[in-house]
VOKOLKE-302888 format. One record per residue (C-alpha): residue number from 1; residue in three letters; x, y, z. Coordinates in steps of 0.001 Angstrom, whole numbers, m for minus. Last residue first. Layout:
<sites>
<num=NUM&residuo=ALA&u=X&v=Y&w=Z>
...
</sites>
This chain:
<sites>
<num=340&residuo=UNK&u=24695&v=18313&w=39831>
<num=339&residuo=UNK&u=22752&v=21381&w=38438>
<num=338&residuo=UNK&u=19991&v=19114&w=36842>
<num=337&residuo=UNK&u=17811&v=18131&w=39636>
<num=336&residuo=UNK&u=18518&v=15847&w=42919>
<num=335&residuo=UNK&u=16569&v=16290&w=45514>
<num=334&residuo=UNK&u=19039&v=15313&w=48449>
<num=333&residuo=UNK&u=17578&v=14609&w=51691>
<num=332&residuo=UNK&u=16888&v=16180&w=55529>
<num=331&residuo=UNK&u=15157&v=14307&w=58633>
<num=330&residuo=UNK&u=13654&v=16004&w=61779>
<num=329&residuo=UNK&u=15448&v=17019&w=64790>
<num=328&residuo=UNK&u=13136&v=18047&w=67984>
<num=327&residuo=UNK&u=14126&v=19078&w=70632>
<num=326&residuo=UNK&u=11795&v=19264&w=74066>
<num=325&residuo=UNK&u=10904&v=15713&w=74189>
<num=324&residuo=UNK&u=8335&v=13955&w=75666>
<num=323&residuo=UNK&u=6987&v=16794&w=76438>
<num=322&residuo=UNK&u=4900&v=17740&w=80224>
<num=321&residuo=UNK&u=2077&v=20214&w=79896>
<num=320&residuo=UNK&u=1881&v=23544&w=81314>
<num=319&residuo=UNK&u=m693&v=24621&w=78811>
<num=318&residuo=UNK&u=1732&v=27029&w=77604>
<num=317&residuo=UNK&u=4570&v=24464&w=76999>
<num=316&residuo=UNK&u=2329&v=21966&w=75362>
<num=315&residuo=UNK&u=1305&v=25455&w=73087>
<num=314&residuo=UNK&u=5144&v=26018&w=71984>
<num=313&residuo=UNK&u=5729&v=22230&w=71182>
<num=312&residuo=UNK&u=2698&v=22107&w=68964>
<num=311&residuo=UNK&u=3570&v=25516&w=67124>
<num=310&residuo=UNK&u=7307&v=24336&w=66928>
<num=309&residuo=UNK&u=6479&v=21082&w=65187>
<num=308&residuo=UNK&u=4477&v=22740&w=63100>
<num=307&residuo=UNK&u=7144&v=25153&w=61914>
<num=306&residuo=UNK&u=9410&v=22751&w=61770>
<num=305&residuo=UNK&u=6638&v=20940&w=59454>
<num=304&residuo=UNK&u=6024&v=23691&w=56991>
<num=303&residuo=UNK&u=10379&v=24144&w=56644>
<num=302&residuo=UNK&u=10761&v=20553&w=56394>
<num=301&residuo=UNK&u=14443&v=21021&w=55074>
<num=300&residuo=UNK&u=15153&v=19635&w=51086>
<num=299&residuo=UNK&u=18855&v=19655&w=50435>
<num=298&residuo=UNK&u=19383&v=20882&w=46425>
<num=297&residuo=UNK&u=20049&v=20164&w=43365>
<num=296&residuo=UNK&u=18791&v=23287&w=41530>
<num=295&residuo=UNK&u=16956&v=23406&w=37948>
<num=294&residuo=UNK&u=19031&v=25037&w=35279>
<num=293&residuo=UNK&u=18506&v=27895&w=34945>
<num=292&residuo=UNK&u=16283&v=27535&w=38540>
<num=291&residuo=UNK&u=12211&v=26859&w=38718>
<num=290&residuo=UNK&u=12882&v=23569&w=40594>
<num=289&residuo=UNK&u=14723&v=25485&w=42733>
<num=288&residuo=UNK&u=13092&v=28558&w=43301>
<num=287&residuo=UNK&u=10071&v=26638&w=45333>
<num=286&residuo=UNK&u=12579&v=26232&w=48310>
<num=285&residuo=UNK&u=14156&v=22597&w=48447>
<num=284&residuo=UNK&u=16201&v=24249&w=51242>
<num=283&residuo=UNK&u=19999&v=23912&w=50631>
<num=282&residuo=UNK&u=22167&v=24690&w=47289>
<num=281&residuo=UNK&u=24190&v=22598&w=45112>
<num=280&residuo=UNK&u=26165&v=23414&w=41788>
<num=279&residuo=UNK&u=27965&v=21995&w=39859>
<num=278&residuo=UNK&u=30928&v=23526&w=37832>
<num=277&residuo=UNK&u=32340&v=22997&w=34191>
<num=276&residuo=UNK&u=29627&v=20529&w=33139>
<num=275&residuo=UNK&u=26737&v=21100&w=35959>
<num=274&residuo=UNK&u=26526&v=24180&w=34763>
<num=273&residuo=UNK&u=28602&v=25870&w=32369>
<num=272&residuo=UNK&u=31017&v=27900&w=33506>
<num=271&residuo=UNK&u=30915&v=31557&w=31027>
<num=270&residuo=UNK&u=31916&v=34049&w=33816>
<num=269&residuo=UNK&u=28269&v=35830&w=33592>
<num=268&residuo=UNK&u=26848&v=31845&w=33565>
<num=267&residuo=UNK&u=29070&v=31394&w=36756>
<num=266&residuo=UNK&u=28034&v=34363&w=38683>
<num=265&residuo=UNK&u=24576&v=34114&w=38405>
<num=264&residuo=UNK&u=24803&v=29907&w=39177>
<num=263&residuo=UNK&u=26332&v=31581&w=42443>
<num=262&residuo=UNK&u=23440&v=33777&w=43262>
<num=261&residuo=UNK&u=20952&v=31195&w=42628>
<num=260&residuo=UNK&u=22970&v=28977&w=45470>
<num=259&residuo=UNK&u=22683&v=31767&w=47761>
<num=258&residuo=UNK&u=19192&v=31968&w=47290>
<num=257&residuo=UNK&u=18666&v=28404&w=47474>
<num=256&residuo=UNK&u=20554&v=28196&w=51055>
<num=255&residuo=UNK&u=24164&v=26897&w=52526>
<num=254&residuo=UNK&u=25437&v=26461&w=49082>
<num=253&residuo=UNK&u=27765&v=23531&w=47627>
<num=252&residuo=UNK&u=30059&v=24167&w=44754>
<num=251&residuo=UNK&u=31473&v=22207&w=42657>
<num=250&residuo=UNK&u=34459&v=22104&w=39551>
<num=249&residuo=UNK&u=36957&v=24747&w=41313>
<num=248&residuo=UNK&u=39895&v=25765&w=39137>
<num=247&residuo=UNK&u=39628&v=29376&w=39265>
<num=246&residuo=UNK&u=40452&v=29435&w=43226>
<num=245&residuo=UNK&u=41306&v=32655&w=44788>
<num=244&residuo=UNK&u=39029&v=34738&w=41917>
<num=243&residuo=UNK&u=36498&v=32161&w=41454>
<num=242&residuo=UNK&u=36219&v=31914&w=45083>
<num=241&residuo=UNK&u=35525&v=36290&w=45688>
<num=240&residuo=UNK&u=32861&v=36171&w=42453>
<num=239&residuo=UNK&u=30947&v=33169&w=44017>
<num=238&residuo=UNK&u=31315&v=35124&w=47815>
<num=237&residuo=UNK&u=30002&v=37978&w=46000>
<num=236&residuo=UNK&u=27112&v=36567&w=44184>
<num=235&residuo=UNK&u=25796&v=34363&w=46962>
<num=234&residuo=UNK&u=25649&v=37147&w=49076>
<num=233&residuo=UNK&u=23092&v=38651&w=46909>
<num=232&residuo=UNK&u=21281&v=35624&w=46918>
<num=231&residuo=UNK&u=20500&v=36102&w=50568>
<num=230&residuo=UNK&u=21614&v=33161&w=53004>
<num=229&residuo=UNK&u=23902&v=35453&w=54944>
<num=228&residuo=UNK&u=27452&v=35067&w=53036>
<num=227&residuo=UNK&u=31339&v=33042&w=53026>
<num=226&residuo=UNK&u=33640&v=32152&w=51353>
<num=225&residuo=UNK&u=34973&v=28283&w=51798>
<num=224&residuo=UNK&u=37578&v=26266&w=49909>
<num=223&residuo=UNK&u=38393&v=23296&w=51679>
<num=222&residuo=UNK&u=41002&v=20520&w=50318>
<num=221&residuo=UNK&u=39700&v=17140&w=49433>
<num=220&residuo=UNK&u=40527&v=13526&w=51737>
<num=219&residuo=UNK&u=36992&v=11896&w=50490>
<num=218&residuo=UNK&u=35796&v=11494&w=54129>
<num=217&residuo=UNK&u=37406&v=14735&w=55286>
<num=216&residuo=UNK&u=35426&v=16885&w=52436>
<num=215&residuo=UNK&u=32447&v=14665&w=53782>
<num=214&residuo=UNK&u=32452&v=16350&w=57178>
<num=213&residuo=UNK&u=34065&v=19638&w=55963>
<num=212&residuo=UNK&u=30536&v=19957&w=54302>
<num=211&residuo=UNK&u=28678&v=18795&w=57121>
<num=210&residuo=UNK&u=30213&v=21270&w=59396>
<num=209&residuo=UNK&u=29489&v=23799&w=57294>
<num=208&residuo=UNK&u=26013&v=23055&w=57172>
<num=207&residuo=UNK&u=26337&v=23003&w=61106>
<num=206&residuo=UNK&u=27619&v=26175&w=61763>
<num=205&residuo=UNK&u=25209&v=28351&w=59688>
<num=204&residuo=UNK&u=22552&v=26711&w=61132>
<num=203&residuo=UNK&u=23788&v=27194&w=64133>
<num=202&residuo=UNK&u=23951&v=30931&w=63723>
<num=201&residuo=UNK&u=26979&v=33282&w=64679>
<num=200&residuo=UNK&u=28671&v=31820&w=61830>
<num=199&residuo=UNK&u=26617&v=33074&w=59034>
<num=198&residuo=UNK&u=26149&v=30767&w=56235>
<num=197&residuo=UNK&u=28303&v=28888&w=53879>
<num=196&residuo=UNK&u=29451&v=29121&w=50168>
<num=195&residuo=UNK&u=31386&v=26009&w=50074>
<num=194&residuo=UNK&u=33939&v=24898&w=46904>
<num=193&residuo=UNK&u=34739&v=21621&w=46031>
<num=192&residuo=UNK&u=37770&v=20901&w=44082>
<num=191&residuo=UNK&u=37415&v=17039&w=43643>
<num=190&residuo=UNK&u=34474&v=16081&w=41609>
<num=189&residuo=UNK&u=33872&v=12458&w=40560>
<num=188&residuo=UNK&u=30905&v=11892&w=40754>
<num=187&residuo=UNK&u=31689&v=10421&w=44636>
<num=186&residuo=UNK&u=32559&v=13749&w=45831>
<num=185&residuo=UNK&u=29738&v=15422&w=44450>
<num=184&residuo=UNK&u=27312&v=13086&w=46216>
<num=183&residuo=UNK&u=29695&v=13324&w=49154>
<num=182&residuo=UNK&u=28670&v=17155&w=49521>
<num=181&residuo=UNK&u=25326&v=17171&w=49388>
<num=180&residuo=UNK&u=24833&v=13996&w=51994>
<num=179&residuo=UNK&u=27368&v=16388&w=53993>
<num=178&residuo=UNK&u=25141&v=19203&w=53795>
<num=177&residuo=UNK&u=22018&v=17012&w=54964>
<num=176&residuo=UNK&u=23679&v=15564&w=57676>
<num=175&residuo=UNK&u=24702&v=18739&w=59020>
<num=174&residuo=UNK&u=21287&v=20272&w=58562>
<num=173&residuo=UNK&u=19181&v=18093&w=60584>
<num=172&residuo=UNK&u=16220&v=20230&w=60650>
<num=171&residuo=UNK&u=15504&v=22155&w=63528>
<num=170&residuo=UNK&u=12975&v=22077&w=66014>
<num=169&residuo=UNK&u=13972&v=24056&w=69819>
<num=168&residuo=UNK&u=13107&v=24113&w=73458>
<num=167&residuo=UNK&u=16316&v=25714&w=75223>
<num=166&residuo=UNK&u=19306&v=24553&w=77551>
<num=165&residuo=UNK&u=22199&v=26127&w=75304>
<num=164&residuo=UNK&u=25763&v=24467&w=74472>
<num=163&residuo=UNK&u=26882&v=27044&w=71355>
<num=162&residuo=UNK&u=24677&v=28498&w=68813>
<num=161&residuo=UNK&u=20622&v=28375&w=68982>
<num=160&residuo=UNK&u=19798&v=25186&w=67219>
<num=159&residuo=UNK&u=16925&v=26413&w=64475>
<num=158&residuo=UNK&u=13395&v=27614&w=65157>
<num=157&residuo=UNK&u=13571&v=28345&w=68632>
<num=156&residuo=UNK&u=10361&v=27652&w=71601>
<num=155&residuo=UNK&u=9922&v=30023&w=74713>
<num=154&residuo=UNK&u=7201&v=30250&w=77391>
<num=153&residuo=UNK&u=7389&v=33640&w=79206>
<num=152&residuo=UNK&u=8547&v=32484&w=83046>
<num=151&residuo=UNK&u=10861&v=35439&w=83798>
<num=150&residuo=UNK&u=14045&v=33910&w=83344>
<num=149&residuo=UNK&u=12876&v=32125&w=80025>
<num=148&residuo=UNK&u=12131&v=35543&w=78646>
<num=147&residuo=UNK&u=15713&v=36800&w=79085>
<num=146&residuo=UNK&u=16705&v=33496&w=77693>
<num=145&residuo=UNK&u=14797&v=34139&w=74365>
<num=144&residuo=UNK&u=16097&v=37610&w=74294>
<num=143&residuo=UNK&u=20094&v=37900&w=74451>
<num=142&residuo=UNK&u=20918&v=37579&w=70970>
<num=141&residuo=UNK&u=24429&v=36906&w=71223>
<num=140&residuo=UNK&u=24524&v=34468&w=68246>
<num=139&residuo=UNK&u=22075&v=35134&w=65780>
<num=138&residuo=UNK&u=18642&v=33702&w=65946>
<num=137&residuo=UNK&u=16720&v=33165&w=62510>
<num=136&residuo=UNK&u=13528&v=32198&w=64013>
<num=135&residuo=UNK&u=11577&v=32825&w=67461>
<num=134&residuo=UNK&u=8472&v=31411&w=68775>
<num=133&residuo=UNK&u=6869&v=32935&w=71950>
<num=132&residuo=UNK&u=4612&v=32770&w=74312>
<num=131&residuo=UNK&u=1339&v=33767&w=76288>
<num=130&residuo=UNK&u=2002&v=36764&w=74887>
<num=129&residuo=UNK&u=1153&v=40536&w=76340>
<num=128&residuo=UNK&u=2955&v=39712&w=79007>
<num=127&residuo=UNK&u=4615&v=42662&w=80292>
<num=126&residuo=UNK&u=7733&v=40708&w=79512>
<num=125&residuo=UNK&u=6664&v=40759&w=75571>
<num=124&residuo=UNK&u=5976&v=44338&w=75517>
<num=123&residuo=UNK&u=9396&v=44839&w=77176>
<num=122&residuo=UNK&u=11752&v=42909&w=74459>
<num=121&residuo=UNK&u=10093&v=44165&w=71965>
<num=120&residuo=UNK&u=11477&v=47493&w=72573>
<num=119&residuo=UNK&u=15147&v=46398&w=73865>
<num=118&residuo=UNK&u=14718&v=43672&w=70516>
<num=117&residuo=UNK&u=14434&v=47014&w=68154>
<num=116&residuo=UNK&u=17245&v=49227&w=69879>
<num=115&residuo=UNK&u=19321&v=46460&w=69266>
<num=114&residuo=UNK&u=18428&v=46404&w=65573>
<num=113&residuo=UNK&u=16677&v=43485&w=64091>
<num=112&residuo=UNK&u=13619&v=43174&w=65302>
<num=111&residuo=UNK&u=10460&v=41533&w=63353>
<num=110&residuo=UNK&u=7340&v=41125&w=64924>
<num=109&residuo=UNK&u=4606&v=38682&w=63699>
<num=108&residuo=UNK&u=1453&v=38122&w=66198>
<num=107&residuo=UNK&u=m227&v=34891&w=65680>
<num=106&residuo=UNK&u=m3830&v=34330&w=67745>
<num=105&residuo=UNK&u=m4606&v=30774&w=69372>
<num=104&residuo=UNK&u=m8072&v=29121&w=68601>
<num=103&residuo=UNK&u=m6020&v=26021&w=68587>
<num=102&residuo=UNK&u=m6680&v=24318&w=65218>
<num=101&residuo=UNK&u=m5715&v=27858&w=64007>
<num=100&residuo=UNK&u=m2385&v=27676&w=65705>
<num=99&residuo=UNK&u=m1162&v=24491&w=63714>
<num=98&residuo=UNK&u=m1645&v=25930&w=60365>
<num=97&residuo=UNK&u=m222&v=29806&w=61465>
<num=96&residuo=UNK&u=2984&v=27702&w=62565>
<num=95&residuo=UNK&u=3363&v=25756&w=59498>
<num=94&residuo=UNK&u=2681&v=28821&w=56967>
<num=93&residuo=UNK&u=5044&v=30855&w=58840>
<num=92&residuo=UNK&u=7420&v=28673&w=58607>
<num=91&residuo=UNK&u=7113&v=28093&w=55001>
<num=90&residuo=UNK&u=6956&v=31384&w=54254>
<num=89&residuo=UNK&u=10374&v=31820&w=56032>
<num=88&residuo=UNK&u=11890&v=29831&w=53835>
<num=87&residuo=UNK&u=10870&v=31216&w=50733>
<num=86&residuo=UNK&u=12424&v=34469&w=50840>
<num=85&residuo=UNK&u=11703&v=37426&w=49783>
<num=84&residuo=UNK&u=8750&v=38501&w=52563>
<num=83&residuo=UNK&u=11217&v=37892&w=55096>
<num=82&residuo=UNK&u=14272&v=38710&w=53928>
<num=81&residuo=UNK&u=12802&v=42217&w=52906>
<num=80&residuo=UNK&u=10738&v=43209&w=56235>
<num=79&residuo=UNK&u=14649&v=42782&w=57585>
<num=78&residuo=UNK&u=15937&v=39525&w=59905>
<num=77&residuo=UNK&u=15799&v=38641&w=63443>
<num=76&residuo=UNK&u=11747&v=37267&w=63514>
<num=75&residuo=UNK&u=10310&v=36913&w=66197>
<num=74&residuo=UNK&u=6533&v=34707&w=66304>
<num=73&residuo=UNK&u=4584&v=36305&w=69060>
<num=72&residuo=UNK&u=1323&v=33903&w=70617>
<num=71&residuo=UNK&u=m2002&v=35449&w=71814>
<num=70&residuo=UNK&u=m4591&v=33526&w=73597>
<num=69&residuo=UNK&u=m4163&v=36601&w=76017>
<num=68&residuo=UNK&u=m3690&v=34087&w=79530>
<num=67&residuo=UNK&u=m4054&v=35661&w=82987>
<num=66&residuo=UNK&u=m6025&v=32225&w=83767>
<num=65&residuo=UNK&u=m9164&v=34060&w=85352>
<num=64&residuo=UNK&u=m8596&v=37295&w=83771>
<num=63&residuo=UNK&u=m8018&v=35774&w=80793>
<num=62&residuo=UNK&u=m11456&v=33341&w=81082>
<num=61&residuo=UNK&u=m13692&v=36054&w=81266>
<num=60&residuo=UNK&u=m12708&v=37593&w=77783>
<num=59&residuo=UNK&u=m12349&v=34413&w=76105>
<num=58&residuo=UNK&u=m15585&v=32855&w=76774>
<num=57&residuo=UNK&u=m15725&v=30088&w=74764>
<num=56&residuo=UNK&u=m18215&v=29688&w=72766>
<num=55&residuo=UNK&u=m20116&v=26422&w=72715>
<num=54&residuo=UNK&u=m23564&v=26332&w=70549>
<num=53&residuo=UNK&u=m24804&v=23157&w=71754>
<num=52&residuo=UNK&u=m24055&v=21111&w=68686>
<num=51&residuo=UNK&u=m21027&v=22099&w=67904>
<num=50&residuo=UNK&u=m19317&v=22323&w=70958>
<num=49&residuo=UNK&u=m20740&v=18379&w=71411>
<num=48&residuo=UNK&u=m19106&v=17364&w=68081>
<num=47&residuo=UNK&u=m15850&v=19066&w=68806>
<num=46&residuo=UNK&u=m15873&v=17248&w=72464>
<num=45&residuo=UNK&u=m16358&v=14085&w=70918>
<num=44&residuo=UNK&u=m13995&v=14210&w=67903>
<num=43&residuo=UNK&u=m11321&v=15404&w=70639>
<num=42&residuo=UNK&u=m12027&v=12730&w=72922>
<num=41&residuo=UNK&u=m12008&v=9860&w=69677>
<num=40&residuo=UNK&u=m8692&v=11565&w=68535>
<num=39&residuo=UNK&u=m7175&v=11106&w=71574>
<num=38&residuo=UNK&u=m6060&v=14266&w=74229>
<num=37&residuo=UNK&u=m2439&v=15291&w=74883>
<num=36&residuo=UNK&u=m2020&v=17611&w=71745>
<num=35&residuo=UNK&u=m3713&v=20607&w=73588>
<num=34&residuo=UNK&u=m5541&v=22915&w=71288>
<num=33&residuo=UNK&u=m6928&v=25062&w=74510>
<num=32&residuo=UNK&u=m10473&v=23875&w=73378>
<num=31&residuo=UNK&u=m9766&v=20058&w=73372>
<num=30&residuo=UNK&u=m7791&v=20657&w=76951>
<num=29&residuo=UNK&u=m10326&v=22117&w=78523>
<num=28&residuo=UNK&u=m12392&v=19719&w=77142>
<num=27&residuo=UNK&u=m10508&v=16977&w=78661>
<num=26&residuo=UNK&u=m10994&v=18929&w=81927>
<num=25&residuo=UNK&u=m14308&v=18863&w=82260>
<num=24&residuo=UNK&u=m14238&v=15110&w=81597>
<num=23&residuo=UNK&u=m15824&v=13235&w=79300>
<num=22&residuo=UNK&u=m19159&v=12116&w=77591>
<num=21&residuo=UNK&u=m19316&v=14246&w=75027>
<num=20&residuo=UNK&u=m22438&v=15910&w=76191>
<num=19&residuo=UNK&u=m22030&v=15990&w=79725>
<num=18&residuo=UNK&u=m18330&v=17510&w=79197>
<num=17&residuo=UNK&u=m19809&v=20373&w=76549>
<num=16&residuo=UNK&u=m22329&v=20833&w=79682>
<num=15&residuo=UNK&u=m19749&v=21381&w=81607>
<num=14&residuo=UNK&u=m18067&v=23894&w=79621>
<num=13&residuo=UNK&u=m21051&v=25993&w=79461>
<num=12&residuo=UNK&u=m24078&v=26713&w=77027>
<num=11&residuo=UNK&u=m25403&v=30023&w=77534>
<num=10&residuo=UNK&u=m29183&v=29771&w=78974>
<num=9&residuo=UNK&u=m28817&v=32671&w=80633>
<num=8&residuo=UNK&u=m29573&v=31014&w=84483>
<num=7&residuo=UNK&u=m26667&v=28324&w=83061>
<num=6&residuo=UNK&u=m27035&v=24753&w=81954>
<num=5&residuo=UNK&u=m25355&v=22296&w=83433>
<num=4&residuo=UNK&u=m27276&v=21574&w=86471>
<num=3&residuo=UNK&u=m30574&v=21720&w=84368>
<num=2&residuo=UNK&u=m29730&v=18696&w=83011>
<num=1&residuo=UNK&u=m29472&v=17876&w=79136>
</sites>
C-alpha cells in the first residue's frame, strides 16, 4: 500500500479502500452510501478491501461535510395499535429495515395521526434531522409529503397517494388484484356479491374498489358496498350493516385480511356457512389467512418487497442519483384457500 494513501494516524482512508479494490474513489463512495448504481463485482471489491484494511467510515466528519445524518424517518398515519396489530405494516417495516442495513442508514419510526401530531413532526423533519423520508398509509389531504418536497427533503410513498399527484411512490397493483378476486367468484357461479372496501380518501382504498366494480361490470351484477378502515373491527360492522340491506348475498370480497376476519365473525354468529352459503375473500396474503376458520382466499400484495422497493428508491433519491423510474407497480394474485 503507498504511503500516499495512508494517513499521518495510520487510519485507513477512502482512498486507500479505492487503491485496494481497484476502483474509483467515487465507486466507493457509492458502495458505502448503499447506492444501487454500482456492479456486483465493484461492490464485492470495495467490501473486500473495507474489510481488510479496517475501513470505518467516519460518520461524524463526513455530516458536516455533506450535511447528511445517515438517518431516514418512516411515517406512519395510523394509531400505535394498527401498527403493531396488523400484519401489513410488519411487512413493511421488515422490507425497509432489510434494505437500510445493507446501507449503513439509521430507521426512525414516527407515527402521527392527529393534526397537531404531523404540525410537530412536520418541523423536526424540515430542520433536517432526516436525510429522507418514507411514508405509509396516507390519507387524502395530508399535506406533509409535498410540504417536504418544497423544501428539498427527499420523499418516497408507500401506496398511490389519491388523486393526479407528481410523487415517488411503490404500490402494489391493487385494482387488478381485487378484480382477479372478484371474477373468480363471478365465474363460480356467484351472483350477489357484496364489497367491504377501504377508506376513500386513500388510493388504496380507491382502487380495490375499483377493481371490484371492474369485474362486477364484466359479469353485468349489481353492487353492494359498505364500507370500513382495514381493521377487523370494521369488518364486523359493515358485515352486520350488508346482511341487514341485503340478506341474500352469497360473496363477499374484503379490501384487507382483517376486514375479511371480521366478516367471516359475523357470518358464523348469523349461522352462513362459509364458502357454502357465503364466500368470502379478503386482500393481503397476511399470515392470518392461512390460520383463518376456515382458511382465507385472499389477494397476496408484496408487502416485504414494497417496502424494499421503497428503501432503494428513497436512498437513489438521497444520493442524488438519477431512477429509471420513480413508480413502481409490482404484481398481485389470488391464493386461493378454503373460504371461496
Amino acid at each position: 500500500m503507498g504511503a500516499e494513501h495512508q494517513p499521518v494516524s495510520g487510519r485507513p482512508t477512502l482512498e486507500a479502500v479505492a487503491a485496494r479494490a481497484g476502483v474509483g474513489r467515487g465507486t466507493v463512495s457509492r458502495v458505502i452510501n448503499g447506492s444501487p448504481k454500482v456492479s456486483a463485482k465493484a461492490r464485492d471489491a470495495v467490501l473486500r478491501a473495507v474489510e481488510e484494511l479496517g475501513y470505518v467510515p467516519n460518520r461524524a466528519a463526513r455530516s458536516l461535510v455533506t450535511r447528511r445524518t445517515d438517518t431516514v424517518a418512516l411515517v406512519v398515519s395510523e394509531s400505535e395499535e394498527r401498527i403493531f396489530a396488523e400484519p401489513y405494516f410488519a411487512g413493511i417495516i421488515r422490507g425497509i429495515g432489510s434494505a437500510l442495513s445493507e446501507t449503513g442508514l439509521q430507521l426512525i419510526l414516527a407515527m402521527a395521526q392527529t393534526r397537531e401530531d404531523h404540525e410537530r413532526l412536520e418541523t423536526y423533519l424540515a430542520g433536517r434531522h432526516v436525510d429522507g423520508v418514507l411514508m405509509i398509509s396516507m390519507h387524502g389531504g395530508d399535506p406533509l409529503w409535498e410540504r417536504l418536497e418544497r423544501i428539498g427533503v427527499p420523499v418516497v410513498l408507500g401506496g398511490r397517494p389519491p388523486g393526479a399527484a407528481s410523487v415517488s411512490y411503490v404500490d402494489a397493483d391493487n385494482r387488478a388484484g381485487a378484480r382477479q378476486a372478484v371474477r373468480y367468484l363471478a365465474e363460480r357461479g356467484r351472483r350477489r356479491i357484496a364489497a367491504i372496501a377501504g377508506p376513500q380518501d386513500m388510493g388504496v382504498g380507491v382502487d380495490r374498489l375499483a377493481g371490484y366494480r371492474d369485474a362486477l361490470a364484466a359479469a353485468e351484477l349489481p353492487e353492494l358496498v359498505a364500507y370500513g378502515d382495514f381493521s377487523e373491527q370494521s369488518g364486523v360492522e359493515a358485515m352486520r350493516a350488508l346482511l341487514a340491506e341485503h340478506g341474500d348475498l352469497d360473496a363477499v370480497f374484503t379490501a384487507s385480511d382483517p376486514m375479511a376476519v371480521g366478516a367471516m365473525r359475523v357470518l358464523r354468529e348469523q349461522g352462513r356457512s362459509i364458502p357454502g352459503d357465503v364466500a368470502v375473500i379478503g386482500f393481503d396474503d397476511s399470515p392470518v389467512a392461512a390460520h383463518a376458520d376456515p382458511p382465507l382466499t385472499t389477494v397476496h400484495q408484496p408487502a416485504e418487497q414494497m417496502g424494499r422497493q421503497m428503501a432503494h428508491l428513497l436512498v437513489t433519491r438521497i444520493n442524488g442519483e438519477r431512477s429509471e423510474q420513480s413508480v413502481l407497480i409490482l404484481d398481485t394474485h389470488l391464493v386461493v384457500r378454503a373460504s371461496a
